[in-house]
C-alpha positions in Angstrom: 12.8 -1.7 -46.8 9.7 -0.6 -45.3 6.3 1.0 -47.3 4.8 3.9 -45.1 1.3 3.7 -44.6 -1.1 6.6 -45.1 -2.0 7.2 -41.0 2.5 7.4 -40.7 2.6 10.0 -43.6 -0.3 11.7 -42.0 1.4 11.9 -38.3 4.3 13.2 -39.5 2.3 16.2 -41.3 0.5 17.1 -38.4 2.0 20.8 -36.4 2.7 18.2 -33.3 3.3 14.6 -34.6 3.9 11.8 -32.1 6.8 11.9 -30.4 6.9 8.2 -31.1 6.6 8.5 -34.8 8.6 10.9 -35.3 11.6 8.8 -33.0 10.9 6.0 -35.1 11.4 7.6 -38.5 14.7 9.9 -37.3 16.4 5.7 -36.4 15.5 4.7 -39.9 17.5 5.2 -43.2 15.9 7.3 -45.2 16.9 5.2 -48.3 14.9 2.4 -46.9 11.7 4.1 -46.3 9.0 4.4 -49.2 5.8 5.3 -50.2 2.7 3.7 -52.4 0.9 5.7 -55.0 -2.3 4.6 -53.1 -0.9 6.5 -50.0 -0.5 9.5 -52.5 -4.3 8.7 -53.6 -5.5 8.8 -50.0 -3.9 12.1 -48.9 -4.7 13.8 -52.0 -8.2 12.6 -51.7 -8.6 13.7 -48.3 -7.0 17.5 -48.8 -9.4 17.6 -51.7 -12.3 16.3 -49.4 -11.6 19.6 -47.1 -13.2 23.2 -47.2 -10.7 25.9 -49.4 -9.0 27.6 -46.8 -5.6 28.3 -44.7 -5.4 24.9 -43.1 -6.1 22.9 -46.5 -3.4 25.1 -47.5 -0.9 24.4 -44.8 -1.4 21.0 -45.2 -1.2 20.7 -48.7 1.9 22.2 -48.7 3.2 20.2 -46.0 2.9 17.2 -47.8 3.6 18.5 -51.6 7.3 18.9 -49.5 7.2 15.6 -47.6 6.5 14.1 -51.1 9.7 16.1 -52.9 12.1 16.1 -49.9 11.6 12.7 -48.6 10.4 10.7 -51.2 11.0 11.9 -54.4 13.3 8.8 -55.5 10.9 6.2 -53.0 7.8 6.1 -54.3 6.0 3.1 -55.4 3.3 2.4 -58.1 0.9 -0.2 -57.9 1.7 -2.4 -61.1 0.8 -5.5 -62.4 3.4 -7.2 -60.2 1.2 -5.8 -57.4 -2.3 -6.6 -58.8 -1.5 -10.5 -59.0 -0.4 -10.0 -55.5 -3.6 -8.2 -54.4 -5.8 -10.5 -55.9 -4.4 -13.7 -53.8 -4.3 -11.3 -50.6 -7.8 -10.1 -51.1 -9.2 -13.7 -51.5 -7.3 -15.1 -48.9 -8.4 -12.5 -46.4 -11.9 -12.9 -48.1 -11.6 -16.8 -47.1 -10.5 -16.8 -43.6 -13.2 -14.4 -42.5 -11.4 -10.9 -42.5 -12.3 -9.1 -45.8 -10.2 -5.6 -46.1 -10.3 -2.2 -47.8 -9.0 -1.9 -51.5 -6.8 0.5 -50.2 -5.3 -1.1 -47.8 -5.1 -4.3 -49.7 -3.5 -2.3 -52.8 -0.8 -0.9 -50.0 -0.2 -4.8 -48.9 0.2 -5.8 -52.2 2.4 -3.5 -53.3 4.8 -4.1 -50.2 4.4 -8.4 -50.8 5.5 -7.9 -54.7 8.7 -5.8 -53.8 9.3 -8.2 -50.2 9.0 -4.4 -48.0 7.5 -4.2 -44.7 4.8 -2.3 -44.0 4.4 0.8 -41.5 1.3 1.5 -39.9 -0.6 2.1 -37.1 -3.8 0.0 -38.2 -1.7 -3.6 -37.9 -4.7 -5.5 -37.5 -6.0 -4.6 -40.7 -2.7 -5.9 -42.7 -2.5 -8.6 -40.4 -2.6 -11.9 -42.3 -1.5 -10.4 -45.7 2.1 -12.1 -45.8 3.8 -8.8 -44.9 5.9 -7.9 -41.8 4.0 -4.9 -40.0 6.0 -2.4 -37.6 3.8 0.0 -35.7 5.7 3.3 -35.1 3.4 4.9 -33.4 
């Protein structure tokens, strides 16, 4: 099972995405991919963040249908599982030097509490979090 970090979901939304993404998700099963709610948070936050207009609107849509087509059933939230989780991350990061985003460190958590992978292109900053990182792109 693998959690899908913001910069995947964002490749595969763009008119072009990377050949290698795009390879990489096509050899997965589908069933075995997810999201985070914190993902969903980033995205929306960032279509919000962008002047009205066509390509807000093109994206938007684009992922409105990447959210109900591919992962209506594979979303995950970030619960209290996940905040014990994030807590330990976050201080151990904090301790060895290499403080991270709450973002990223909610992502981390999430995928530690349910024993997923995590996606991404940005391995460095989930390195040392106790999660198995794959970099598709």
């Amino acid at each position: 099972m693998i959690i899908l970090d913001t910069n995947v979901i964002s490749e595969i939304m763009k008119p072009n995405p990377s050949l290698n993404v795009t390879t990489w998700i096509d050899n997965q099963d589908a069933s075995g991919l997810f999201i985070s709610t914190i993902t969903i948070a980033e995205i929306c936050y960032g279509l919000n963040a962008l002047p009205e207009g066509n390509r807000r609107d093109i994206l938007e849509t684009a992922f409105n249908k990447t959210i109900t087509e591919a992962f209506e059933y594979n979303i995950l939230s970030f619960d209290e599982a996940c905040a014990h989780v994030y807590g330990k991350i976050m201080a151990n990061r904090k301790k060895i030097g290499r403080p991270m985003g709450i973002l990223d460190g909610q992502i981390a958590a999430t995928a530690c509490a349910h024993g997923f992978s995590v996606a991404t292109r940005n391995v460095s900053d989930f390195s040392d979090c106790g999660v198995d990182l794959i970099n598709p792109f």
